[in-house]
C-alpha positions as CSV (number, residue, x, y, z in Angstrom):
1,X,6.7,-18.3,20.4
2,X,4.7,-15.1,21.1
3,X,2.9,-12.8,18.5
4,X,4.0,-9.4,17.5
5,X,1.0,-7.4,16.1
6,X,2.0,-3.8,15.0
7,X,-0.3,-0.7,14.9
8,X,0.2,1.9,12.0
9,X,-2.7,4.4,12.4
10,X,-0.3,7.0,13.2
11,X,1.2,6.4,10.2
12,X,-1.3,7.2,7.4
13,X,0.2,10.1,5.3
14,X,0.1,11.0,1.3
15,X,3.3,11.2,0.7
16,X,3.4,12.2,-3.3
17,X,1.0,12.3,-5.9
18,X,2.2,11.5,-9.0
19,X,-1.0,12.4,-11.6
20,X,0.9,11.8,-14.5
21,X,2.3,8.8,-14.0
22,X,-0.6,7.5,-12.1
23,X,1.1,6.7,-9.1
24,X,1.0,7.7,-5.2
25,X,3.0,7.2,-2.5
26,X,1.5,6.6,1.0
27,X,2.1,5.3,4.3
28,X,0.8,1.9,5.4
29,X,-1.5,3.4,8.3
30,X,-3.8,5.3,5.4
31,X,-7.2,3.2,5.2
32,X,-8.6,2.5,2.0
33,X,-11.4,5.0,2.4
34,X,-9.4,7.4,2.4
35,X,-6.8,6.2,-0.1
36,X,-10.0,6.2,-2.4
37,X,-10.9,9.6,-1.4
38,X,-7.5,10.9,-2.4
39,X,-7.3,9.5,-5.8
40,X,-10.8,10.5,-6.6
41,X,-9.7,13.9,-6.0
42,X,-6.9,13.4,-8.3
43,X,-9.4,11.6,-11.1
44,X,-7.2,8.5,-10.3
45,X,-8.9,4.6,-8.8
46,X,-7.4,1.1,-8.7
47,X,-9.2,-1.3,-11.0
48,X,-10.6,-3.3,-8.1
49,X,-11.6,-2.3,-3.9
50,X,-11.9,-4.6,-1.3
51,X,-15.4,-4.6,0.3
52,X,-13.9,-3.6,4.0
53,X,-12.7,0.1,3.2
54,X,-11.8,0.5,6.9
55,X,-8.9,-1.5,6.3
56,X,-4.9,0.1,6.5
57,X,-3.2,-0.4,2.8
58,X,-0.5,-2.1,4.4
59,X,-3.0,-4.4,6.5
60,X,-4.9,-5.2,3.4
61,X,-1.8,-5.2,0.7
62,X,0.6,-6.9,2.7
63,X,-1.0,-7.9,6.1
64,X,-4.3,-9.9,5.8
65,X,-4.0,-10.6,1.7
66,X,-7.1,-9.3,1.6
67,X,-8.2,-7.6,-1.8
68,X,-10.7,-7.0,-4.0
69,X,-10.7,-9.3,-7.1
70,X,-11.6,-8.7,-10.8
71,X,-10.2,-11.0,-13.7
72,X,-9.6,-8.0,-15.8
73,X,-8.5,-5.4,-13.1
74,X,-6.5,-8.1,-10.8
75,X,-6.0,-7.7,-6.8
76,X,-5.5,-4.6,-4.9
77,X,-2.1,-5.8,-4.2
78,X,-1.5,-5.9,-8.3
79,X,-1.5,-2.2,-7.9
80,X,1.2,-1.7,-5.8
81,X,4.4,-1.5,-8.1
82,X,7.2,-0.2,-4.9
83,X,7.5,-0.7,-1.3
84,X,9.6,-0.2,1.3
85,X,10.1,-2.2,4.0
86,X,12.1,-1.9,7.7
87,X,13.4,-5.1,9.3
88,X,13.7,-5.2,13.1
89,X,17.1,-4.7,13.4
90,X,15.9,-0.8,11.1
91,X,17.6,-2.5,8.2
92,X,15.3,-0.8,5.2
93,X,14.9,-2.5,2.7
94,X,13.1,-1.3,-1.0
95,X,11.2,-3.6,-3.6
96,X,9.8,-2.3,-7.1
97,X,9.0,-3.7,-10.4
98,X,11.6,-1.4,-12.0
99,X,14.6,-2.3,-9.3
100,X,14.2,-5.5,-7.9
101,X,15.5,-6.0,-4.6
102,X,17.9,-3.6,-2.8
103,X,18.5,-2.1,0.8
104,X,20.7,-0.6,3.1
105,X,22.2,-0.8,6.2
């Protein structure tokens, strides 16, 4: 069985801002440094960082687990309340706290 590592640099847009709700929408090539830039800009933070800002948010959400960790403020990955995911056949499929589960063909 081989290994299948992907690269997502290319893919490292803001997609929305969403102020008053407090949420944004990004693509999973954006590194944390700049993620963090962004929001600042937008008086807006996550409740805990990871110490390795160099890291993708989908690398350090989804990929490695890795997170920053607060007992109050919870994991960077607590943040995240939608994503949106593409199987290898291009089958997308969408998780959120307010849907569930759902995708399409």
């Amino acid at each position: 069985a081989g290994v299948l590592s992907l690269r997502l640099g290319g893919m490292r847009r803001v997609l929305c801002i969403d102020a008053a709700r407090r949420r944004v929408t990004v693509e999973p090539g954006l590194s944390l440094r700049e993620l963090r830039r962004v929001l600042a800009a937008h008086d807006l933070t996550v409740g805990s960082w990871p110490m390795l800002l160099e890291q993708t948010v989908g690398g350090a959400t989804l990929g490695a687990g890795s997170h920053g960790s607060a007992p109050r403020d919870g994991t960077l990955a607590d943040a995240v309340v939608a994503l949106e995911l593409r199987c290898g056949a291009g089958r997308r499929v969408s998780l959120s706290e307010e849907g569930g589960a759902g995708g399409e063909a």
